[in-house]
N, C-alpha and C positions, 0 to 999 in steps of 0.2 A: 222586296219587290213592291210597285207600285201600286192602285187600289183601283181597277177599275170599275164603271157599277153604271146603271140604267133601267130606264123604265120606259114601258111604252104601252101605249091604252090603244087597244087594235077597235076599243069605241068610239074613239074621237075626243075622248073625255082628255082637257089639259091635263098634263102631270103636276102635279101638287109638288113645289118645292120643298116642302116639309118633309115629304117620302123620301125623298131623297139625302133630305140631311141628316133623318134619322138611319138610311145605310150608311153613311159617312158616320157618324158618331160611334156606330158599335165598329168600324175600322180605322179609329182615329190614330190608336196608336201603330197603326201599321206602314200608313202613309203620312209620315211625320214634316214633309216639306211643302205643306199648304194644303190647300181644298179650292179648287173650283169644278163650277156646274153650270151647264150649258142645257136650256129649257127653247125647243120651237115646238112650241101647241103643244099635241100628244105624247113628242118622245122627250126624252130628258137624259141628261148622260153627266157620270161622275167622276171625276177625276180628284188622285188624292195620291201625290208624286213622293217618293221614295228616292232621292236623287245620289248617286252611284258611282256615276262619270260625268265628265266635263261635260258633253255632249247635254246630258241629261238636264242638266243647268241651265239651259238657253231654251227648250221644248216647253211649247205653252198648248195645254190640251185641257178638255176636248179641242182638238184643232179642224177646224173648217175649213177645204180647199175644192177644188173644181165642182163646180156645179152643186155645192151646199152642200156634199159630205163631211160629216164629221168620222173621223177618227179617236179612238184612244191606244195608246201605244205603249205596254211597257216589256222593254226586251231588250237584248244587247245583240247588235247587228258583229258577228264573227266574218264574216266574209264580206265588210264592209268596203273595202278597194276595190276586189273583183266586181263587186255590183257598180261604184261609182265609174269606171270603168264599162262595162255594159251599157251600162247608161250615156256614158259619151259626155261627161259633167265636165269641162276645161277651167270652169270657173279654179283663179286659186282660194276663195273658201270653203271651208273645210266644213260637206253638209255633214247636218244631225244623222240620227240614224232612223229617227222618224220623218224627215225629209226625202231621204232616200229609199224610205219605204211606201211613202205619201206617189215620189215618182214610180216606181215600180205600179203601184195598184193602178198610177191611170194611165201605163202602158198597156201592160196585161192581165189586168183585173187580179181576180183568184187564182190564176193558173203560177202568180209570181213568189205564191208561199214554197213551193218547191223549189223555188232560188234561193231560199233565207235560210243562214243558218245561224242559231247561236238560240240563248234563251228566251222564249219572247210571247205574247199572247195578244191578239188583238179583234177592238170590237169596230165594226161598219157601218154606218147608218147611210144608207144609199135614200134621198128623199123621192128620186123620179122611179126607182122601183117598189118602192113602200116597200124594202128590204132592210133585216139585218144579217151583217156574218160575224160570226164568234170563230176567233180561228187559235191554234195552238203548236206550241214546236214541236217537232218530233217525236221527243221524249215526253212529253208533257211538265216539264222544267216547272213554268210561268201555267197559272190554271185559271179554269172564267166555266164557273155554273149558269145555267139558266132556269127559271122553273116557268111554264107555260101555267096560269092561273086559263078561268073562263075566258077574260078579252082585254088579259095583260100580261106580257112577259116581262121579267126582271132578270135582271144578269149581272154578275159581279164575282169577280176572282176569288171572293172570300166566300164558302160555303153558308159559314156563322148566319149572317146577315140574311139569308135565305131564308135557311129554317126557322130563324125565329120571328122572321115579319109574315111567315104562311100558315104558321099552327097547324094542327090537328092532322100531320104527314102521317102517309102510312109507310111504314118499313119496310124495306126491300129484303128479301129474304134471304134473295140469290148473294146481296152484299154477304149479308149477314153470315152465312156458308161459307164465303171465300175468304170474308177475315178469320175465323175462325180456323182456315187451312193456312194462316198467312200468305193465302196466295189471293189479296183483292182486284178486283177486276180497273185499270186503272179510268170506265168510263162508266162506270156506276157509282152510285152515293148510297146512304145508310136507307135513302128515302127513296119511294115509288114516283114523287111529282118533281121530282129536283134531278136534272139529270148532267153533270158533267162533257165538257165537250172532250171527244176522244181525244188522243195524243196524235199528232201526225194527219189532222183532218179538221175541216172547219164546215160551221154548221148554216145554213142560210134558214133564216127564219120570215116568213111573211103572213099575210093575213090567214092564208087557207093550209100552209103548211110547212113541217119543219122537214127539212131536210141535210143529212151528213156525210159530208164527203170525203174520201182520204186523199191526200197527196204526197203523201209518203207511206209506203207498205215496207213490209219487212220481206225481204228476197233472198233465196237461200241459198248459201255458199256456192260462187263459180267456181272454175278449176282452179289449181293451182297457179300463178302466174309470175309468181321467180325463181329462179335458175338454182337459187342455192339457199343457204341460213340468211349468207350476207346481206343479199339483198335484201332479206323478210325483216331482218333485224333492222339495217338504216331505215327503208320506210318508217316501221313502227319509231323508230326516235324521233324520226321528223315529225309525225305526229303526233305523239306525247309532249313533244317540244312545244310544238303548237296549240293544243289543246290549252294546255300551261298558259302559254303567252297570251293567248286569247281573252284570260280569264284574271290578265292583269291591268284591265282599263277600270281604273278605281278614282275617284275627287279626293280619297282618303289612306290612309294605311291598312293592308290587308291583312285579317288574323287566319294564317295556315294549324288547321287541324295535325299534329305529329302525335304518332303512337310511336314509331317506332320500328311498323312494319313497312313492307314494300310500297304499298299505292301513297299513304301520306310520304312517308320519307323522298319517295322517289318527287312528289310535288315540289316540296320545298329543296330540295338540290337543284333540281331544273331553275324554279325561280329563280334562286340565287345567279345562276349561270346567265339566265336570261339579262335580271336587273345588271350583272358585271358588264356582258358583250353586248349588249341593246339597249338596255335602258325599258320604264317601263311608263306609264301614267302612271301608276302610284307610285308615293316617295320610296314606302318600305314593304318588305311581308315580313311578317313578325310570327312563333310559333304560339300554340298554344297545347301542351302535355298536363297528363294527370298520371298520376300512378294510389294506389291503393295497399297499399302495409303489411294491412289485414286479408290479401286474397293471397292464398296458396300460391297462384298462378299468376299472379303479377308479375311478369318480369317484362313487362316495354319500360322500365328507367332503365334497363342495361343498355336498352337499343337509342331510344331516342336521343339518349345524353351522347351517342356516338354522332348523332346528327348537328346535333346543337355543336360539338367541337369542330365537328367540319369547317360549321359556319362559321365558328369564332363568336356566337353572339347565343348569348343567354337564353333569350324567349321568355315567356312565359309558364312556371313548372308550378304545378298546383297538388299537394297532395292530401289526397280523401280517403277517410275512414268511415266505414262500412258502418251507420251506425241504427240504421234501420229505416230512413228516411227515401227509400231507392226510386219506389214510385207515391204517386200521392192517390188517396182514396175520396178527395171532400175538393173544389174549386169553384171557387167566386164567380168565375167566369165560364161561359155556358161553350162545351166544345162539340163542334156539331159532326164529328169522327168520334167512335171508341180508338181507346189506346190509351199506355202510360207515356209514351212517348219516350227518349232522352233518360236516365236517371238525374233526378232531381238534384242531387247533390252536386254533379256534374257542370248543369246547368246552371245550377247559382253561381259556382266558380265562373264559369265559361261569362256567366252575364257581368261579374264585376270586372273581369279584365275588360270586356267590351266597350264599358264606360268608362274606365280610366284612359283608354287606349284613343278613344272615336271612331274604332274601326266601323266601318260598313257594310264590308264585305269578307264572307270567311269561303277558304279554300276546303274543301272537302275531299277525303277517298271513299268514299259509297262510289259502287259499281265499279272498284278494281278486280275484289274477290270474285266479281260475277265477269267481267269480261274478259279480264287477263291469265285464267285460266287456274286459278285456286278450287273455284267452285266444280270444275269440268271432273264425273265419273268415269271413270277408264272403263268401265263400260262399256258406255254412249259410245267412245272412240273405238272402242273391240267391236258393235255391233255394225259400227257403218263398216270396218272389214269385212265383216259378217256379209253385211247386204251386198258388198262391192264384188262380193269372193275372194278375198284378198285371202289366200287360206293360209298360206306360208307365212309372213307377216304376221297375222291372227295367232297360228301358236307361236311365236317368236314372242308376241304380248302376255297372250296365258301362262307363258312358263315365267317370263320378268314380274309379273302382277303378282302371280304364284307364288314365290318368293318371298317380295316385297311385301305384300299381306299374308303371308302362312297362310295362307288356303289354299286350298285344294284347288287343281285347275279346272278339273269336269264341273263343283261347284260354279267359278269364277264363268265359266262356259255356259251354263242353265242358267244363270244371272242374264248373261247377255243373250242370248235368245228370248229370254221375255221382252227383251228391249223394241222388239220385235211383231211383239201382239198387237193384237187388237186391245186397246185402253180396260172395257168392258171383263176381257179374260183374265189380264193382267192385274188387275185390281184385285181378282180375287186367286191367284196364284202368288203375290209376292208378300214375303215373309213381313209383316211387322206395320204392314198396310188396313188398317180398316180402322173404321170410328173408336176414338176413346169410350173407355166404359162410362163415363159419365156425361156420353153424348146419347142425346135422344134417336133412338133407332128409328122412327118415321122419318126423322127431318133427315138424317144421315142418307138414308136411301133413297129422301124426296130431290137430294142436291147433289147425290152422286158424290158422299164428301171421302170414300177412298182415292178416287179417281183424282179429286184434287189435288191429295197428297205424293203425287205421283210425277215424278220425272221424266222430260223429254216426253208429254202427250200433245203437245197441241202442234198443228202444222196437218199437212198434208199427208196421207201417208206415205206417199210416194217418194216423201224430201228423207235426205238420211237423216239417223235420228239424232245426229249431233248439229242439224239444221232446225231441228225440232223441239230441241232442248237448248238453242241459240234462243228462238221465240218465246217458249216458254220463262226464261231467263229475263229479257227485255219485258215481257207482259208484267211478270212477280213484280219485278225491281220497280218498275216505273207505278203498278199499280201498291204499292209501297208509300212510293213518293207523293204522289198526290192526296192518298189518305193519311198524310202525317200532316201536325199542324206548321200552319204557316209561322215562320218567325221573321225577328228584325236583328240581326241584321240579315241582308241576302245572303244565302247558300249558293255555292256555283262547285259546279262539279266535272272537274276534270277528264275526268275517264268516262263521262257520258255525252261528251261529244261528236256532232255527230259525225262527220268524216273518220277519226279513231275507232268507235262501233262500228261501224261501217266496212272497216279496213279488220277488224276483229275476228268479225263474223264469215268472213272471206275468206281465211285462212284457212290451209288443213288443221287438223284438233291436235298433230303429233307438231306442231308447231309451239305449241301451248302449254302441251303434259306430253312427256316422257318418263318411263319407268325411272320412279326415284329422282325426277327432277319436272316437279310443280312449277308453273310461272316458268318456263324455259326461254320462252321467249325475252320474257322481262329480264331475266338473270342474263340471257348471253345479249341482250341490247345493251344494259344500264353496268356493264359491268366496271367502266372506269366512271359511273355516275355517283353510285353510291359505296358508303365504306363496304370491306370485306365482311364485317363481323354481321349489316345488315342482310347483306348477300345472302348468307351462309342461314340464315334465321330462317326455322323451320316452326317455329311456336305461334301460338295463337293466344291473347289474354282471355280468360275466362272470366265470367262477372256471375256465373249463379248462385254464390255462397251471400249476395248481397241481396239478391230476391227474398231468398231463406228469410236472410236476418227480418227482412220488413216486413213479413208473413206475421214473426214469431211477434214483433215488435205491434203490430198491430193489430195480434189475433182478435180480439173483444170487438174490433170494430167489424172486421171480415165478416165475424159470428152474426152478427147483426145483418149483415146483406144475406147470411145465408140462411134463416127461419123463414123465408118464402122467397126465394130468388125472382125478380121479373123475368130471368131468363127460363125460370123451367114455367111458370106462369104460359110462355109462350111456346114453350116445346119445344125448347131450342136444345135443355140439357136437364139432365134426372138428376131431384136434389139432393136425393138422399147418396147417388154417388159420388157428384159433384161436392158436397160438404167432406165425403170422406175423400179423398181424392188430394182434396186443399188441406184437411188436417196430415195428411200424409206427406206433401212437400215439409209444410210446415214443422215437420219433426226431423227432417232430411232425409224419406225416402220419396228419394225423384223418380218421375217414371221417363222413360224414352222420350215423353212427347210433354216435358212439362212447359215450354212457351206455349204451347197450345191450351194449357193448363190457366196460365197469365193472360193470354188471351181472352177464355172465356170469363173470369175474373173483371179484366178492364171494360169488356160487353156488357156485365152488370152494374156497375158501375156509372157508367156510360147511358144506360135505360135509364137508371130511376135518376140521373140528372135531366135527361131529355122526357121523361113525364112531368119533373117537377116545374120544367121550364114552358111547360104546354105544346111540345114542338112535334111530340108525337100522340098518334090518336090510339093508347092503350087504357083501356081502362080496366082496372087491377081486380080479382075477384072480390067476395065478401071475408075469403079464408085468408088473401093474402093484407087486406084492411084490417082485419081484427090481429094478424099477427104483427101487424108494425105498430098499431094501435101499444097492443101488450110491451113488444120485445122491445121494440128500436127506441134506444136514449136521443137526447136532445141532439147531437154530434152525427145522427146520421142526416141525411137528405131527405127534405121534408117531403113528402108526395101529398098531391090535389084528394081531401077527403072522397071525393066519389068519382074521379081520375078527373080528365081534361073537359 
């Protein structure tokens, strides 16, 4: 993605081109296809082009049009026809997509981001309103921070550059809690003065106030509205078709993510189909597989290499041993998110094919397991029977469920009626639901962190709860995405498109899961798409025997984060269970909830880089200075003798 960035002094004070170069320099290598900047008086606006598509090639920004707006634009216009069409454009050349976005806003102002689909993020500088809007797609794909100082806002799609040009931030808590649940909120940041613009809403910012608006909300499932399978089935290919094809406008050859399972596999069949009977802007899509030796539960080479003979063509197969290196504990470079991200080993692979290849652009399956119906508890679907009165039906499911899980149906039946509580009840009625032991018991009950870990709560109560666990679903995954670090090349994501989510979420849930057949829809859509053998694949790869290894592989250094963690410093987690906790992974007794375990791990982590880098305003006791003083060797991360 592109780099966009600004400044603006609501004193009057010119902007200093230096400030500016200096947020371009810590995003140099993101936006790799030049740097210009655009300075009248107080405001100033950066641009630093990522270029993708053709289209994208010709777009010279910040761009200045009607009455001294400037624009910055980086996003990929999906329903580009229908718009130039609306528009009434006869011209036969073939506008940009910031052209066409350009006309939209001085049709219908703000009101025209409800038109736009595809990935996209954009900033407004309105001079006869002494306005600006930060707006964002749907999903929040393409992302644009702001932080409101005294009498300067600065804004820019990369978080980095934020925090480390404002120091002495305070911590957001509330983040703090939700990363912790894996479930982040995707319109918060780590920080209290840096605030993210939501997904699906754009923010207008002026002298005396900021204000956020949605134009896109999440709407809960209509009635059903086809006749049969058939019908539910062709739609959904037309839009998986489409989704696909949309996410083939490339300047370069595109590198397709293949495991092996249904959401990748099913991407690169489509393409293939598409580039045969269409044709696409890019020349090629090319794969990209790994497999692992060393895991028990390795088995995507059995599947993906049935992909790769479909296609007749090779791809790229990379394979990686487990050798302790999974995530990294120590970086050069200041990440203004906790997280290990990717496994490392992963990513080096993944980065040299990148460079041998020139890809630009990589096809991903994130958000198939959550939309297409992998993710969905039978449950959720047994209690909107539940609510419906569907009673008949209802045991028709408890006895199939029954079954299929050897459980007991009266259990499977008290499961679903909590589905049904009030959040509050249910948190403390469901089995396996409450803070880790080596989560601090103030903070846990100051942020409600059962309640997080809890399916289908957010929504209305009135919505069924498989409408509610549709939102919850979309909030997780997208607040996922935005708190993961940005990379080069662009990620585009298929299955989180927005017309196919859309079309997702509309469906009944017995469209998606049926007793003994997950993905149903996908399986009786895609059935002459993809080979039988992936059809039939019920497995999933496991990767936790490679956490293990790099626990055991770099116990001495962990040791060292844990003789005074910054996180129990803050009350976030108790040390002394917290160290026993990690020495217990580390020997291989996993508990239920050990990503939750890695989580608080990369949080620590994550602090004593963001002290050492001055970005937050923690300043460490005398107990926990004297113990880094003592314990911590040269290899750990230096922290400020008497903090920031």
């Amino acid at each position: 993605m592109s780099v966009q960035a600004g400044i603006w002094n609501l004193d009057g004070k010119p902007v200093d081109r230096e400030a500016l170069a200096q947020i371009s320099s810590y995003v140099a290598d993101c936006g790799t296809d030049g740097e210009d900047i655009w300075i009248d008086g107080n405001i100033g606006m950066l641009y630093r082009p990522f270029q993708t598509t053709l289209d994208s090639c010709t777009e010279q920004q910040p761009h200045v049009f009607e009455q001294r707006k400037v624009i910055t634009w980086d996003g990929r216009l999906d329903n580009r026809d229908d718009l130039v069409l609306e528009l009434g454009d006869s011209s036969k050349v073939r506008p940009s997509d910031l052209s066409i976005v350009e006309a939209l806003l001085d049709r219908s102002g703000t009101d025209c981001f409800r038109k736009i689909i595809g990935d996209w993020a954009l900033s407004l500088w309105n001079p006869k309103t002494q306005s600006l809007i930060l707006a964002r797609d749907y999903a929040g794909i393409r992302r644009l921070y702001y932080h409101r100082a005294e009498r300067t806002i600065v804004w820019c799609s990369h978080l980095a550059p934020l925090a480390l040009l404002a120091n002495g931030l305070t911590l957001n808590e509330e983040y703090i809690a939700s990363y912790l649940a894996m479930r982040p909120e995707p319109d918060l940041t780590p920080y209290c003065e840096i605030h993210c613009v939501p997904p699906g809403n754009f923010v207008r910012i002026s002298d005396l106030e900021t204000v956020s608006r949605a134009y896109w909300t999440f709407e809960p499932p209509l009635a059903n509205r086809f006749k049969n399978d058939r019908e539910c089935e062709d739609q959904f290919r037309f839009l998986l078709r489409q989704a696909v094809r949309r996410r083939l406008r490339s300047n370069a050859p595109i590198l397709a993510e293949l495991s092996g399972g249904f959401d990748s596999s099913a991407i690169v069949c489509l393409a293939d189909e598409i580039m045969a009977s269409e044709g696409a802007e890019t020349l090629a899509v090319d794969t990209f597989s790994y497999s692992f030796p060393d895991e028990p539960e390795g088995d995507d080479i059995l599947y993906f290499t049935k992909i790769k003979a479909k296609r007749a063509r090779a791809g790229h197969h990379v394979s990686i041993n487990g050798v302790g290196d999974s995530f990294c504990l120590r970086s050069s470079k200041f990440c203004a998110t906790p997280g290990f991200g990717i496994r490392n080993e992963v990513a080096s692979a993944r980065s040299k094919v990148l460079d041998q290849g020139g890809y630009k652009v990589i096809l991903s399956g994130i958000g198939g397991d959550e939309f297409m119906g992998q993710a969905l508890d039978p449950r959720v679907q047994m209690a909107d029977l539940l609510k419906r009165r569907h009673f008949q039906t209802l045991n028709r499911q408890l006895i199939s469920w029954s079954l299929l899980t050897r459980r007991p149906w009266i259990q499977l039946l008290a499961e679903t009626l909590l589905l049904l509580l009030p959040t509050s009840i249910r948190s403390r009625l469901t089995h396996g639901i409450q803070a880790e032991e080596w989560m601090n018991q103030a903070f846990s009950r100051r942020f409600r962190f059962p309640s997080l870990l809890l399916q289908a709560t957010a929504g209305a109560a009135s919505w069924l709860p498989s409408a509610r666990d549709a939102l919850q679903t979309y909030r997780t995954l997208i607040g996922l995405l935005t708190n993961s670090s940005l990379t080069v090349p662009e990620i585009r994501y298929p299955y989180l498109d927005q017309n196919l989510v859309e079309f997702m979420i509309s469906i009944p849930t017995d469209q998606l899961l049926r007793p003994g057949d997950r993905r149903s829809l996908m399986r009786r859509a895609l059935a002459d798409v993809l080979p039988a053998e992936v059809l039939a694949r019920k497995t999933k790869q496991s990767e936790t025997r490679c956490h293990v290894v790099t626990l055991v592989k770099h116990w001495e250094e962990i040791e060292q984060y844990l003789v005074a963690p910054l996180s129990a410093e803050l009350n976030y987690v108790k040390i002394t269970e917290f160290r026993a906790a990690l020495f217990a992974a580390k020997n291989g007794q996993l508990s239920r909830q050990f990503l939750l375990l890695l989580r608080a791990l990369s949080l620590e982590v994550w602090l004593r880089q963001a002290v050492a880098h001055n970005v937050i305003s923690v300043r460490p006791s005398e107990k926990f200075i004297a113990a880094r003083a003592n314990k911590f060797s040269e290899r750990s991360v230096s922290l400020p003798a008497n903090g920031p």
